[in-house]
C-alpha positions in Angstrom: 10.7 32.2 -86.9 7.0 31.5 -86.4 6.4 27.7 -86.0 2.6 26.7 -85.9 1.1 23.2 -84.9 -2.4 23.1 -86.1 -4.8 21.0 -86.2 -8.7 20.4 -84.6 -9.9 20.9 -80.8 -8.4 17.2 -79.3 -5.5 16.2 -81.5 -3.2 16.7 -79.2 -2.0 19.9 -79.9 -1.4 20.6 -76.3 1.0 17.2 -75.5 3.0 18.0 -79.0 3.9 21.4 -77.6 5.1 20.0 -74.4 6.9 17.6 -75.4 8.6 19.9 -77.9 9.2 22.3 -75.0 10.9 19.6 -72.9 13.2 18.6 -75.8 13.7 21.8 -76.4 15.1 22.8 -73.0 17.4 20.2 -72.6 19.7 21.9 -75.3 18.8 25.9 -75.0 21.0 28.2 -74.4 18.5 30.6 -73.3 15.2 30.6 -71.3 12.2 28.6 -72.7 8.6 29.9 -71.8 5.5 28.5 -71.9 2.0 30.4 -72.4 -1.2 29.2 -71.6 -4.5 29.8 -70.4 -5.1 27.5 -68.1 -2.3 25.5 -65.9 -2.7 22.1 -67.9 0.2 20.0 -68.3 2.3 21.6 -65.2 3.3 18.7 -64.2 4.4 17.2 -67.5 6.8 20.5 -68.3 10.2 20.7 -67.3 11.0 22.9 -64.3 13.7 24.6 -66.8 10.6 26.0 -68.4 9.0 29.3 -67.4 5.2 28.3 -67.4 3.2 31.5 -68.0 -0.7 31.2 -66.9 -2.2 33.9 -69.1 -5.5 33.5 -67.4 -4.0 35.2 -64.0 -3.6 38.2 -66.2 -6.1 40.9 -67.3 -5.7 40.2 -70.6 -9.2 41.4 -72.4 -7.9 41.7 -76.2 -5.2 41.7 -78.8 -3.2 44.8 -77.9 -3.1 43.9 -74.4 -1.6 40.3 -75.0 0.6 41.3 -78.0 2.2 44.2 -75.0 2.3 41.6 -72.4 4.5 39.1 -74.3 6.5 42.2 -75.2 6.8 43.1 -71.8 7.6 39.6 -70.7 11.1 39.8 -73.5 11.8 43.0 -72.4 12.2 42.0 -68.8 14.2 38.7 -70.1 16.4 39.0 -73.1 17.8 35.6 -72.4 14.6 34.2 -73.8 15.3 32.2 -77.0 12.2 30.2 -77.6 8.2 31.0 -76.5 5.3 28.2 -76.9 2.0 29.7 -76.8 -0.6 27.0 -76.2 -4.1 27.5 -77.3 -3.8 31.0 -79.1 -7.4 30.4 -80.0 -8.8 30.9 -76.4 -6.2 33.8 -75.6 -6.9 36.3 -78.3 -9.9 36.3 -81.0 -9.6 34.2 -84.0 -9.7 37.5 -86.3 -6.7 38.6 -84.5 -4.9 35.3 -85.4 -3.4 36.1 -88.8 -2.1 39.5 -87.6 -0.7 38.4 -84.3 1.3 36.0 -86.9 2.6 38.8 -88.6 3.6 40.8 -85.7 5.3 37.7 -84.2 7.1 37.3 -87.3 8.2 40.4 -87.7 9.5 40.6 -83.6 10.9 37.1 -84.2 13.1 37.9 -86.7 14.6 41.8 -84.8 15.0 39.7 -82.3 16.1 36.5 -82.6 13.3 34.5 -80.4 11.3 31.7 -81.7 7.7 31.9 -81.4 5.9 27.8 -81.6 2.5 28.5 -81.3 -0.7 25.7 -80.8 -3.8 26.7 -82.9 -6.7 25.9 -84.6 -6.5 28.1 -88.0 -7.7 27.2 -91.3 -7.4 30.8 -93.0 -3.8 31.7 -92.2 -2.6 30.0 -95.0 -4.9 32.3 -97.2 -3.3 34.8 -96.0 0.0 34.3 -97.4 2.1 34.6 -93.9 5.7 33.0 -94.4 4.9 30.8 -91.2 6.3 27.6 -91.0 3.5 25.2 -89.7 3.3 21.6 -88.4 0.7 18.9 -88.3 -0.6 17.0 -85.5 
């Protein structure tokens, strides 16, 4: 399943996820992980949680993120749940609606959870079976 928490730049996106993410891993049978561009809120994640700085990455574009979360689950299939903060400043906002899709689809082979933090108004245009959340 493909959980999204939307809402504008400042609403506190970014604290919602964390917390979810530390409720989260207090219960998880498998590894949590947490994406992000930038190293905010560190200190405020559990130490239970994997915290993923995309920005130390060359990732330059759709295709190249898409294969480095693949390549992430394929090196840990004892990950169960994966936040992905900010998906607005990792990959382009044309990309958004189809990187929903492909999570979808990978979420459901393979039962991870994908809780994802943007900004996107035309993903519910697009008809996407995605389950989102309000800040």
């Amino acid at each position: 399943m493909v959980h999204v928490l939307t809402g504008d730049k400042g609403a506190g996106k970014t604290k919602k996820l964390i917390s979810m993410a530390n409720e989260l891993v207090q219960d998880a049978k498998g590894h949590v992980v947490y994406v992000s561009n930038s190293s905010e809120g560190m200190y405020q994640l559990s130490s239970k949680i994997r915290l993923v700085n995309i920005s130390d990455f060359p990732i330059s574009s759709y295709e190249s993120f898409i294969g480095f979360l693949y390549g992430m689950i394929s090196e840990d299939y004892d990950i169960e749940t994966i936040f992905i903060d900010n998906l607005n400043a990792i990959i382009s906002n044309d990309d958004i609606v189809r990187f929903f899709a492909d999570a979808k689809k990978f979420a459901e082979n393979n039962a991870i959870k994908f809780v994802v933090g943007a900004k996107c108004e035309n993903v519910a245009q697009e008809g996407l079976n995605v389950e989102y959340m309000a800040v």
